[in-house]
N, C-alpha and C positions, 0 to 999 in steps of 0.2 A: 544540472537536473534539479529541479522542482522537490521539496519535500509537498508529501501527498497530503490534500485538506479531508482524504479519508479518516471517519471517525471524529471529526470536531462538531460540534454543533453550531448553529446560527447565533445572531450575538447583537448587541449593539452595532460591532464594528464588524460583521462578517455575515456574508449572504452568499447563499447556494442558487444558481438556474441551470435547469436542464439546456440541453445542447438547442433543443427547438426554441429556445427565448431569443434566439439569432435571427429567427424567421418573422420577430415584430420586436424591432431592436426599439421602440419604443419604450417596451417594460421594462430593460434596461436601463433606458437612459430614465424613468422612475426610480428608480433604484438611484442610480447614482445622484440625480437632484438631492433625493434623500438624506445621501451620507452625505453632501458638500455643505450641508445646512445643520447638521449636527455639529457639537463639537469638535469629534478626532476625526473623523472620516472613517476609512475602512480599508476590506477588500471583498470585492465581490469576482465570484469563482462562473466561469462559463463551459459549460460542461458535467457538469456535476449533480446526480440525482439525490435528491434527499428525500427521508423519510421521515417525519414529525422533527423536523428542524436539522435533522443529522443527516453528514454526508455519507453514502451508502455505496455510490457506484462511480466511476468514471464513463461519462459518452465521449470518447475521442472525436475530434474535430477533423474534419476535412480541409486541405489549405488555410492550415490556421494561420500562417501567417497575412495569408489574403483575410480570412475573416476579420483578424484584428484590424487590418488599415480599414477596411471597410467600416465598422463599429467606431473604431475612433472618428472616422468624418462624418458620420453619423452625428456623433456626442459635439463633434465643434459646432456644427449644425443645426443643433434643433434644442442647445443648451445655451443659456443668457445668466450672466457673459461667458462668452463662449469661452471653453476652459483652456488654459494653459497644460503644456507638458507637465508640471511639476505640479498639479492639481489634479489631474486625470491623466493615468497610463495606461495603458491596454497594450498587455504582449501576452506572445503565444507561449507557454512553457509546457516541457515534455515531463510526463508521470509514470516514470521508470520504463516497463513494456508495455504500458495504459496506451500508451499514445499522446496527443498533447490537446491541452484544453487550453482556455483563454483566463488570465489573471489581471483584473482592473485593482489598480491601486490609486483609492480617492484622499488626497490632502485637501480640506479646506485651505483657501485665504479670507482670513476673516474682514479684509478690508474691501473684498468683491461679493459679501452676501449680502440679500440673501440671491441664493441661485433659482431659477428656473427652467420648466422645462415646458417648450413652443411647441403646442397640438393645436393641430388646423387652424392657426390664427391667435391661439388663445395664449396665455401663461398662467402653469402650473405650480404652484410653489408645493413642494412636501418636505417631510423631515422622517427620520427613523426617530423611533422610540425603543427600545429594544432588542426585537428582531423583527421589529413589522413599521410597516411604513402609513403615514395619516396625511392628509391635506394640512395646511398650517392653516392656522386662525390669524386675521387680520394684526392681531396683536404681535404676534409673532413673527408678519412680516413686517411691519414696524419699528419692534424692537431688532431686528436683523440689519434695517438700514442703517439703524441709530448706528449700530456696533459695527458697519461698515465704515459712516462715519469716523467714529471715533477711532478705526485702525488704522485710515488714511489720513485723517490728522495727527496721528503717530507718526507715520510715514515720512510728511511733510517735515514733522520736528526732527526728523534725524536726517532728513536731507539737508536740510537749513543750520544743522548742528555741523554735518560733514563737510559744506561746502564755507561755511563761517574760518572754520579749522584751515580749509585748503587757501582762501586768503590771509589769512594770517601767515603762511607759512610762507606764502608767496612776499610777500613783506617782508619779513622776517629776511628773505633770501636774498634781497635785492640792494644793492649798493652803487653809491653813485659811480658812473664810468663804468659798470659791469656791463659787461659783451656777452651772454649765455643765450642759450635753448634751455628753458624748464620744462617739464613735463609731467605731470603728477596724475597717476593714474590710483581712485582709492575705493572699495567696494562701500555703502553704508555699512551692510554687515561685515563683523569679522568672521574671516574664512581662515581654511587654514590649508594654506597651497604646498607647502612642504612638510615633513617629519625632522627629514633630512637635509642637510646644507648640498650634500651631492643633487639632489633632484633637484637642483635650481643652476648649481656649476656649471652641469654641462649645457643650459640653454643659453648662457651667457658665452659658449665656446665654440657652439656650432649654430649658426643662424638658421639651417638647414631643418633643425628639430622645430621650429617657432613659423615652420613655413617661407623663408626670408630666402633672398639668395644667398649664394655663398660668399660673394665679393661684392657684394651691393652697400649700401649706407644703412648701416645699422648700429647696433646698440652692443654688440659685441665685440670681444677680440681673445688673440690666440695665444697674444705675447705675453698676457698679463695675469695673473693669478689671483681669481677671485679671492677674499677674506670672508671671516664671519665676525660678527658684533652682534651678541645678545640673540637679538630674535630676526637677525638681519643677514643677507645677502649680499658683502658688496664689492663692485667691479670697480676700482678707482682707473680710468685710461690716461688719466694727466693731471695736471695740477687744478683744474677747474671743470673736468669730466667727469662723471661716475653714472653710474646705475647701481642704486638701491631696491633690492627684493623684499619686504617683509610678510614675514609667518602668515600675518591677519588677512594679505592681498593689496596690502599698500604697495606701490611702486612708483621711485623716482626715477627719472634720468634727468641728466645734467648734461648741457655740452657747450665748447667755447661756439663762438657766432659765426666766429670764421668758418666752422662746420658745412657751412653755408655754400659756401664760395669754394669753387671748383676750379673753374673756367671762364674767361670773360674780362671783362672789368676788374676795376680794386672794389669791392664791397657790390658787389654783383652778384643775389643769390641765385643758383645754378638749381631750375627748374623740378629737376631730378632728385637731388638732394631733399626739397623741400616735399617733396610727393614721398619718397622711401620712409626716410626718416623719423617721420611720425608714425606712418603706417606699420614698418615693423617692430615699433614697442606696442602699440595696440594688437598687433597676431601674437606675440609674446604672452600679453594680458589674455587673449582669447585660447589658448594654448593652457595658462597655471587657471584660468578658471574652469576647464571644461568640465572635471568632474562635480562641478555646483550645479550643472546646466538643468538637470534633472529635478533636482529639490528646491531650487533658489535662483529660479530663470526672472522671474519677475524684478531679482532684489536690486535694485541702484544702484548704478557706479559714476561718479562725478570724474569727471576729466579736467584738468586745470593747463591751459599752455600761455606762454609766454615768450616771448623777445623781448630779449634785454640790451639796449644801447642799439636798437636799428634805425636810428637818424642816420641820412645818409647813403643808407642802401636803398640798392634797386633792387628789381624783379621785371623783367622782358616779357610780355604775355604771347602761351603759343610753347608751341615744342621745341627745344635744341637743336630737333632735326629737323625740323621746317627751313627754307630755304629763307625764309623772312627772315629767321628768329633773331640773326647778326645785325642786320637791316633796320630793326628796332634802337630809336635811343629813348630807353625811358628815364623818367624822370624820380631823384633823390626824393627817398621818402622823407619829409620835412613836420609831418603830423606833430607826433609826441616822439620823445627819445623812446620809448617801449610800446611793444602792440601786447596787450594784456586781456582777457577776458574779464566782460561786466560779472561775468558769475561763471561757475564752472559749470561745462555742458553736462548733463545727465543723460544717462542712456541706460536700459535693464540690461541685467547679467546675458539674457538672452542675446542682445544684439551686439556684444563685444565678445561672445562665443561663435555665434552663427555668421555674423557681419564684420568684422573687424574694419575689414578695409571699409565701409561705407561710414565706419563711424568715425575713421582717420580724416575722412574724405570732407566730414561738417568742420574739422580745424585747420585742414590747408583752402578750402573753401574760405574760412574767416579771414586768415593772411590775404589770400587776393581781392578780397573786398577793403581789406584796408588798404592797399597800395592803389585801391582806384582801379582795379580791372574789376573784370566779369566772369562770370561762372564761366562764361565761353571762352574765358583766356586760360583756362586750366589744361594741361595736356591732355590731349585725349588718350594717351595710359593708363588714367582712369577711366575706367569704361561704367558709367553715369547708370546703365541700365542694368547691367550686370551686379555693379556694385563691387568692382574689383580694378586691382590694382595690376596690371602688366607691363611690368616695366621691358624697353626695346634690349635686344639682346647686342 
């Protein structure tokens, strides 16, 4: 339950509309163009009668919950660029035996201003100043883009600073005759996915919590007893396995090559293997990030993988269960002794929370292009449209 914005007044950062500003959800979204161009942004109250700036009454909302989705597709819609979750919220909240009004909570990103708002064709640009809202002067849309500019070339440097780091480190890891799976999953910002070392233990114990199967190929095990190191997480399974958790949202996994190989041939990657694998350390990441999803959906996560010493091996293109799939003899990868990424793939917080599997889906994609198949040699357990992974039972 909602503390009541009875008795505050309007503000730089705070604005009252009665319950009918629903009925020309335009003046709203004025309002919130408003606050997304100011510095801190705000919150503006839906429902709410004021008098000379101050909140006075509550008008409880009919199917608030329906008002709010309605308003939010509104605000994606008729607002450039259209806003992100963690930029514009709209939920419904209940005021004690009031009833429930609607509560927008606006975050600026300063690397997407300035914001506008799309009236019959045109673009609006406004800004608060206090508690009242003005058109912006040319000057001021200018200076907005400058400072859009300059947030995204910010951006850029820490992207280019994260991913510089994750080849180094990939270096750093690699030695002649090594046979590994690397995996290096790293937010640009630092987060903080744990308090506690238990809130990570058990996701390294039960694949179940991370979404994964229970007996499937994964990043877990039951036999083995996680440790901690400093600000660290970690699962050692063998002498050249591990899974590293850190505090900030760093995450490593390690695995030997043989990992690989199931079934089949000597150095035979087992189709299977190669589609789980990756995918449930990416639902894992999707899983320790989701309480960022809201604040920090936009922010960057570089993904780094690698094979190390896969001269030699194959990869059959097509399902295990395909009656072909035996019937295949493909041919020793001979390339390079490692398939390594030119840079680490990038993807926002948002689509390794909401999408995990499809963003697993762009790094076993890269393997089968390296061994010379096709997208179409991928099993179809990936389901391409869906954007998911379903492995056969």
């Amino acid at each position: 339950m909602a503390k009541s914005p009875l008795g505050k007044k309007e503000s730089q950062d705070l604005e009252f509309k009665a319950r009918d500003a629903l009925k020309n959800a335009s003046i709203i979204g004025k309002e919130v163009v408003a606050m997304l161009n100011s510095d801190k942004g705000g919150e503006i109250w839906i429902g709410v009668r004021e008098e000379a700036g101050s909140a006075k009454s509550i008008e409880p909302i009919d199917n608030p919950k329906e008002a709010s989705r309605e308003l939010t597709d509104h605000l994606i819609d008729t607002l450039e660029p259209s806003p992100t979750g963690s930029e514009v919220k709209v939920e419904a909240v209940k005021i004690g035996s009031l009833g429930s009004i609607l509560r927008i909570e606006v975050s600026p990103n300063e690397g997407r201003r300035p914001y506008a708002q799309i009236v019959k064709g045109g673009r609006h640009f406004t800004i608060r100043v206090g508690d009242r809202v003005r058109p912006m002067s040319r000057e001021e849309i200018a200076d907005k883009f400058a400072e859009s500019k300059r947030g995204k070339k910010r951006e850029e440097n820490r992207i280019l600073a994260v991913s510089k780091q994750l080849l180094e480190e990939r270096n750093n890891h690699w030695r002649e005759n090594d046979e590994t799976i690397r995996f290096k999953i790293k937010p640009v910002e630092n987060l903080k996915i744990f308090d506690e070392y238990k809130e990570v233990e058990k996701f390294l114990r039960d694949p179940r919590l991370s979404n994964n199967r229970p007996n499937g190929w994964n990043f877990t095990s039951r036999l083995v007893e996680p440790r901690h190191d400093q600000d660290s997480v970690i699962l050692k399974r063998g002498e050249k396995s591990r899974v590293v958790i850190k505090e900030n949202g760093g995450m490593l996994m390690v695995e030997e090559l043989g990992r690989l190989h199931w079934k089949g041939k000597d150095k035979e990657i087992y189709p299977w293997v190669l589609l789980e694998l990756p995918t449930s350390f990416v639902r894992l990441a999707s899983v320790l990030y989701q309480k960022y999803l809201d604040d920090m959906s936009e922010t960057k996560v570089l993904a780094d993988f690698a094979l190390f010493g896969i001269r030699g091996w194959s990869l059959s293109p097509g399902s295990p269960d395909s009656p072909k799939y035996e019937l295949v003899e493909p041919e020793p990868y001979e390339e390079n002794n490692n398939i390594v990424l030119n840079a680490p793939m990038v993807f926002s917080l948002e689509e390794v929370v909401t999408e995990p599997d499809r963003c697993a889906y762009r790094i076993v994609r890269m393997v089968y292009l390296e061994f010379g198949l096709d997208e179409e040699d991928i099993p179809q357990a990936y389901d391409r449209q869906a954007g998911k992974l379903v492995m056969p039972r």
